[in-house]
VOGU-3710 file (C-alpha; in Angstrom, 3 decimals, decimal comma):
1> xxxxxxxxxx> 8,173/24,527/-12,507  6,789/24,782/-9,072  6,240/21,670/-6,901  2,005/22,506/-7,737  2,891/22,715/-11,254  4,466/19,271/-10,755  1,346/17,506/-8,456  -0,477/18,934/-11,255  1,526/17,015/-13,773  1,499/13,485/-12,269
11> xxxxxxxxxx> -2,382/14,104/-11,088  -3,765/14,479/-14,613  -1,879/11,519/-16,025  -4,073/9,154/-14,830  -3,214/6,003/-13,707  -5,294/2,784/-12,539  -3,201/-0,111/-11,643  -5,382/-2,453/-13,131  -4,588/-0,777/-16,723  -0,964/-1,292/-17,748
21> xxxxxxxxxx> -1,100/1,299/-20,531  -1,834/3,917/-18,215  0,512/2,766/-15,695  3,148/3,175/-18,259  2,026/6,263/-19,278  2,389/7,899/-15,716  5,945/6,454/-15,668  6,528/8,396/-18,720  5,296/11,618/-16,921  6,772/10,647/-13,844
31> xxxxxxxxxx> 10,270/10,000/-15,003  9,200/13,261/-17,038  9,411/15,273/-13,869  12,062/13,255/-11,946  14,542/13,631/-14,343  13,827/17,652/-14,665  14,458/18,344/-10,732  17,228/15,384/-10,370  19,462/16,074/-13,694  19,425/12,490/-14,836
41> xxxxxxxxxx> 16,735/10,085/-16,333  15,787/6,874/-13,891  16,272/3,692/-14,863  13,133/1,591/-16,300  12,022/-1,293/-14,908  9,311/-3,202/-16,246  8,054/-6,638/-14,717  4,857/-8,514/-15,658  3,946/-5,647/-17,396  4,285/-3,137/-14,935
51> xxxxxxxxxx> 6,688/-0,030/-14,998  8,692/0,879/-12,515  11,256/3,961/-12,135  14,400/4,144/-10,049  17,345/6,887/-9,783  20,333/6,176/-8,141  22,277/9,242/-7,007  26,116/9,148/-6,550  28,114/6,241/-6,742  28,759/6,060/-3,286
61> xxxxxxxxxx> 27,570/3,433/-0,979  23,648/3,643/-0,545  22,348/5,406/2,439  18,549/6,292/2,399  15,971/4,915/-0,113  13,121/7,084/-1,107  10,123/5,129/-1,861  6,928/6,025/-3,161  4,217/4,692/-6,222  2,386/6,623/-9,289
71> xxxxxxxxxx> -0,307/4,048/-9,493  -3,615/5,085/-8,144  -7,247/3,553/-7,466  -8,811/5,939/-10,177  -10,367/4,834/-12,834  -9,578/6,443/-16,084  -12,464/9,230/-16,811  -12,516/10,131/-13,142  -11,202/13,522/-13,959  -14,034/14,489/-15,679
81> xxxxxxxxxx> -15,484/14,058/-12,610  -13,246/15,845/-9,730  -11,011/17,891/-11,777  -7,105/19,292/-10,617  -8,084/22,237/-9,083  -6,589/24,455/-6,112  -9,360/26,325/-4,248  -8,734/28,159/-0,805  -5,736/26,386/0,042  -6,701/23,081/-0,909
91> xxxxxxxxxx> -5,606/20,706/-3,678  -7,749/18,311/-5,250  -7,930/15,856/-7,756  -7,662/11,580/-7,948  -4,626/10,372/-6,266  -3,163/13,949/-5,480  -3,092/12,399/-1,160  -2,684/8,705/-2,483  0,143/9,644/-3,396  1,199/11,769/-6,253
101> xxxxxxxxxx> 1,792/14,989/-4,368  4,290/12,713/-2,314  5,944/12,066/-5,609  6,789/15,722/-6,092  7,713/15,955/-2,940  10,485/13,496/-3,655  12,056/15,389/-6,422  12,020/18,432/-5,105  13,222/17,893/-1,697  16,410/15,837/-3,041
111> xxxxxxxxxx> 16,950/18,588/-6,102  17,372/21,105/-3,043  20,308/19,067/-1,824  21,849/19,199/-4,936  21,439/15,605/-5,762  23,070/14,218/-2,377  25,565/10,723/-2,824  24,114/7,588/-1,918  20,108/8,271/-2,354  18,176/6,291/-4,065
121> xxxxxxxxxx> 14,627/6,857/-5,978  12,558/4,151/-6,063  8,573/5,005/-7,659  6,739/1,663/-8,212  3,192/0,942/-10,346  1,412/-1,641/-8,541  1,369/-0,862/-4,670  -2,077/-0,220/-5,056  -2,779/-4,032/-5,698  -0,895/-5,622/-3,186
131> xxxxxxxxxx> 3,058/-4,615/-5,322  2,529/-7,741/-6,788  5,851/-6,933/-9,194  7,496/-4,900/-7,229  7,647/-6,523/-3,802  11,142/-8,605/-4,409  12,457/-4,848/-6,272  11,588/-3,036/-2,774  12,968/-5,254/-0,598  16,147/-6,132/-2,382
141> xxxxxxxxxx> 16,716/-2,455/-3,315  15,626/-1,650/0,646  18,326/-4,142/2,254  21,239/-2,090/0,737  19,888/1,194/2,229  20,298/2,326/6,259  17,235/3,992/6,284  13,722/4,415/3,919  11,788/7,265/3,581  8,035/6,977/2,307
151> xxxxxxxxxx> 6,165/9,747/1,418  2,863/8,271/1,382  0,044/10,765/2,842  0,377/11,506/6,742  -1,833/10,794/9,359  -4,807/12,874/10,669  -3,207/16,015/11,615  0,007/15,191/9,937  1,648/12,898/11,527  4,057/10,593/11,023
161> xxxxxxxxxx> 3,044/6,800/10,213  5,448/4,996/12,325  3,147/1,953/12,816  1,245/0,044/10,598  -0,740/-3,050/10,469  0,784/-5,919/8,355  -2,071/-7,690/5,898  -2,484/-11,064/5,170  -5,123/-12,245/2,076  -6,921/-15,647/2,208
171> xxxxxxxxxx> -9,445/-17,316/-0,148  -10,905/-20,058/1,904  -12,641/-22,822/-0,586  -15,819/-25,047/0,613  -16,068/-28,275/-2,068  -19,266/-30,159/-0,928  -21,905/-32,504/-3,190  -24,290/-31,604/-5,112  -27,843/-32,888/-5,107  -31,549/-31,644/-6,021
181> xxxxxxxxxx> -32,281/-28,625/-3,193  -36,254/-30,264/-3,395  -36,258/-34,119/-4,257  -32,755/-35,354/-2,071  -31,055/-32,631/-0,270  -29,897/-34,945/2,332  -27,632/-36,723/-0,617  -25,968/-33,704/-0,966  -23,157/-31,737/1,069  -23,715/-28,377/0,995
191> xxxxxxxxxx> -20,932/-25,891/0,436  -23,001/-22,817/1,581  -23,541/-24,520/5,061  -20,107/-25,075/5,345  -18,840/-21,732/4,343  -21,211/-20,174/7,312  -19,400/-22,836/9,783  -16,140/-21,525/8,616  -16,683/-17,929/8,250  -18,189/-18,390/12,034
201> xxxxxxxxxx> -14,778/-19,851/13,196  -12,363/-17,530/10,797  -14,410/-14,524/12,638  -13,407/-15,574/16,082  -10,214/-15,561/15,639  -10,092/-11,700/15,802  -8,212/-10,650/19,292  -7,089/-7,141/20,843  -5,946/-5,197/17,404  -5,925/-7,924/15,113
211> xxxxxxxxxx> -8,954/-7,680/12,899  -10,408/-10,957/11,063  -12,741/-9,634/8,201  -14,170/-12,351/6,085  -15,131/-10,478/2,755  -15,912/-11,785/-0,663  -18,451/-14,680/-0,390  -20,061/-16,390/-3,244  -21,673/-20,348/-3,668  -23,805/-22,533/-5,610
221> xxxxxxxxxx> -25,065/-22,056/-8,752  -28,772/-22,673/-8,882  -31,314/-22,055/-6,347  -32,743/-25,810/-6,279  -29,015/-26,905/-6,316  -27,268/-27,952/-3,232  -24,308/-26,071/-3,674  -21,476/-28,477/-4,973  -18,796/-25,262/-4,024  -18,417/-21,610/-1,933
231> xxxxxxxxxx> -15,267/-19,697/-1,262  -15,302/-16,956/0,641  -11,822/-13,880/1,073  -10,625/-13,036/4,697  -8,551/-9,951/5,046  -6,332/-9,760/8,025  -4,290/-6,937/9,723  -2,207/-7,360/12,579  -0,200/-5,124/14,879  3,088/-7,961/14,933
241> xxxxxxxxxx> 4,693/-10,474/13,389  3,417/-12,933/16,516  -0,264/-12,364/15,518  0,447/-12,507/11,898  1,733/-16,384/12,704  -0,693/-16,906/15,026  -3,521/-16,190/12,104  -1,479/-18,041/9,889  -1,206/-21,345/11,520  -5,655/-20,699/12,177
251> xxxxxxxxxx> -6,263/-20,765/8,923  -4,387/-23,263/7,516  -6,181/-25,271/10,827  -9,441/-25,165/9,538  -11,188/-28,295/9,346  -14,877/-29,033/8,044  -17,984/-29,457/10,089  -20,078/-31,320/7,902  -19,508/-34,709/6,783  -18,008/-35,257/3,534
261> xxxxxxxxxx> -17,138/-31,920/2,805  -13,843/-30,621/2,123  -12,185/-26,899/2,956  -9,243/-25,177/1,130  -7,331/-22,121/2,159  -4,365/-20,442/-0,276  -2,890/-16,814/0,364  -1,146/-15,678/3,523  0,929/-12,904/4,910  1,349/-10,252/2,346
271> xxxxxxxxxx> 2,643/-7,321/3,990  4,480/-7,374/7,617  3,768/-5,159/9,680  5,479/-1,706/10,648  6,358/-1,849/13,985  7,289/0,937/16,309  10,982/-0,723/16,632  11,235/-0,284/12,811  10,606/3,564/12,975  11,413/4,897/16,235
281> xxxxxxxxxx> 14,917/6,236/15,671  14,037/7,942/12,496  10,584/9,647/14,119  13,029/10,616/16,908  15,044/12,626/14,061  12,228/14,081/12,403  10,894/15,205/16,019  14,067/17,430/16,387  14,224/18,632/12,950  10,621/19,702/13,045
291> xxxxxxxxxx> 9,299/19,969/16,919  5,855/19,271/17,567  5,122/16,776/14,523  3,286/13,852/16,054  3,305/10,458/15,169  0,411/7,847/14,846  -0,468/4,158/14,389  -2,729/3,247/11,310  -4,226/0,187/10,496  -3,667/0,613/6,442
301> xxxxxxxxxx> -0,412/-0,950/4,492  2,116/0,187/2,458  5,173/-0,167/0,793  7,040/0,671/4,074  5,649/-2,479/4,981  8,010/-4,513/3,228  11,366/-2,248/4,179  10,444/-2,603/7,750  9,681/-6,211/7,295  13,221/-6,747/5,964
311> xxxxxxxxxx> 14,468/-4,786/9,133  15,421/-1,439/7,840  14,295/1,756/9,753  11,634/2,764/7,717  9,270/6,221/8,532  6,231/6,518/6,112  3,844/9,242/6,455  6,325/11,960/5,229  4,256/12,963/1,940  1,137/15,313/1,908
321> xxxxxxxxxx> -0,718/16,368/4,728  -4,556/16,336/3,847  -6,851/13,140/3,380  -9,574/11,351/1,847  -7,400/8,343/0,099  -9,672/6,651/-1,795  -12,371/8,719/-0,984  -14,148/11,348/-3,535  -12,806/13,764/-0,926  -9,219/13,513/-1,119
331> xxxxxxxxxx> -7,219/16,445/-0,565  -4,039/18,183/0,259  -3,069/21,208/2,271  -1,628/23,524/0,689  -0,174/25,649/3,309  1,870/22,225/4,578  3,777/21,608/1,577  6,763/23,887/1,668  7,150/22,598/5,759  6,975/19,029/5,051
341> xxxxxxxxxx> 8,984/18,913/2,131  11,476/20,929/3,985  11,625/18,476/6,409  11,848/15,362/3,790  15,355/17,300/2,732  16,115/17,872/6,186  16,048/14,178/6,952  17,873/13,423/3,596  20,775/15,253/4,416  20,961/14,044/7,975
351> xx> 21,236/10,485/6,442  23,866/10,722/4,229
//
């Protein structure tokens, strides 16, 4: 099979992370392929419901973790609706860039090195929701590795990811009073109010790189109702751990405006962030085994995230060059994926 035979397999086994019938399906398809280009089947690993794949190679000591997902943001049916197709050099289809071509890219860069000691395989199902499974799996399985590779899309242009912004979640909660909006308002504390206080001061805490985004907002529950209860989501991203703590310790400083009302904040840091220290060695390696690949800071998240966050070198960016994640536009180059998947073997064999 040829590696667009293979894209072509993972793309058209569709796979939402939401639905966990699907998800397992793709594993089937992706451990389908895996096994075909790596001469052994992966290990299964299922938590809350979730499957997850992972090959060890050798029995050596572990050297360099591969790391990559088959879950996507499509929903089932969207094939019907932007079909597998290659047209003038271009590959299309849901989750070919995010991140299935990356997948094949995998298999067939290690089954060129004849199934090299000390690699490790690692294809998760839920990074598309935060890894809510798989986080503890990544890191644990990252810490006995000396470097990860992630094969997540590239930057524009194709370069190399070798910064990203950590995320944090947050689901601030206003509790208030209710009351009768027309006959005693003034009896009542009103959560609305006190959301717009909040999502005023959660706003301002946005410096320099670190974006503040409050999101999701919802209150009340009748319109002549002084609204008993609001909530509202805040997504962060951050450049460093320092401004990840420094949100951190904001939120959970909140306090409420209004008298008698109440605010609650839950979530936190979910992802650290990739920071150049994390990745600079290996870009410098990739730079000399391919001269002229560039390298770029995004603001997205990934798996790579975690690695780095457990201080391994990590590099992400390695997989498809093309774009559109998430997008009806989403695409991969053709022409780049010989190059780039040479260069994913290259930097396997360097590493072990």
């Amino acid at each position: 099979m040829t590696l667009i035979d293979d894209i072509e397999r993972l793309v058209t086994c569709e796979s939402p992370s939401t639905d966990l019938a699907a998800v397992a399906r793709s594993a089937d398809v992706t451990a389908s392929v895996g096994s075909a280009l790596l001469g052994s089947a992966p290990e299964r690993i299922v938590l809350d419901g979730r499957t997850h794949l992972r090959w060890r190679l050798g029995s050596g000591p572990r050297r360099v973790l591969l790391l990559g997902h088959h879950d996507t943001v499509w929903p089932i049916g969207t094939l019907q609706r932007i079909p597998f197709e290659v047209t003038d050099g271009v590959l299309r289809g849901p989750g070919c860039f995010d991140m299935k071509t990356g997948l094949a890219m995998i298999f067939h860069a290690v089954a060129a090195l004849n199934s090299p000691d000390g690699v490790t395989v690692l294809v998760t199902g839920d990074e598309e929701i935060g890894s809510p499974s798989s986080r503890g799996l990544i890191e644990t399985e990252a810490l006995q590795h000396k470097a990860v590779l992630v094969t997540e899309g590239s930057a524009d242009g194709g370069a190399l990811k070798t910064e990203r912004k950590g995320t944090s979640m947050y689901e601030v909660t206003l509790h208030g009073r209710a009351a009768h909006a027309g006959l005693e308002p003034e009896r009542g504390v009103n959560a609305t109010v006190e959301a717009a206080h909040q999502i005023l001061a959660v706003s301002q805490l946005a410096a320099g790189d670190t974006t503040v985004v409050p999101t999701v907002l919802s209150a009340g529950v009748t319109t002549n109702t002084v609204p008993a209860q609001g909530k509202f989501m805040v997504d962060v991203r951050v450049r460093n751990l320092a401004e990840q703590t420094r949100i951190d310790e904001a939120m959970r400083s909140l306090r409420p405006v209004l008298d008698g009302a109440k605010v609650e904040v839950t979530g936190g840091p979910n992802r650290a962030p990739l920071e150049l220290a994390m990745s600079s060695g290996l870009f410098e390696l990739a730079s000399r085994l391919l001269p002229g690949i560039t390298q770029a800071a995004v603001g997205g998240a990934s798996d790579g995230n975690f690695t780095a966050g457990v201080g391994v070198p990590t590099l992400d960016g390695l997989g498809a060059v093309g774009g559109g994640a998430h997008a009806d536009s989403e695409h991969v180059l053709v022409s780049e994926l010989a190059p780039r998947t040479d260069l994913l073997a290259a930097l396997v064999r360097e590493l072990t």
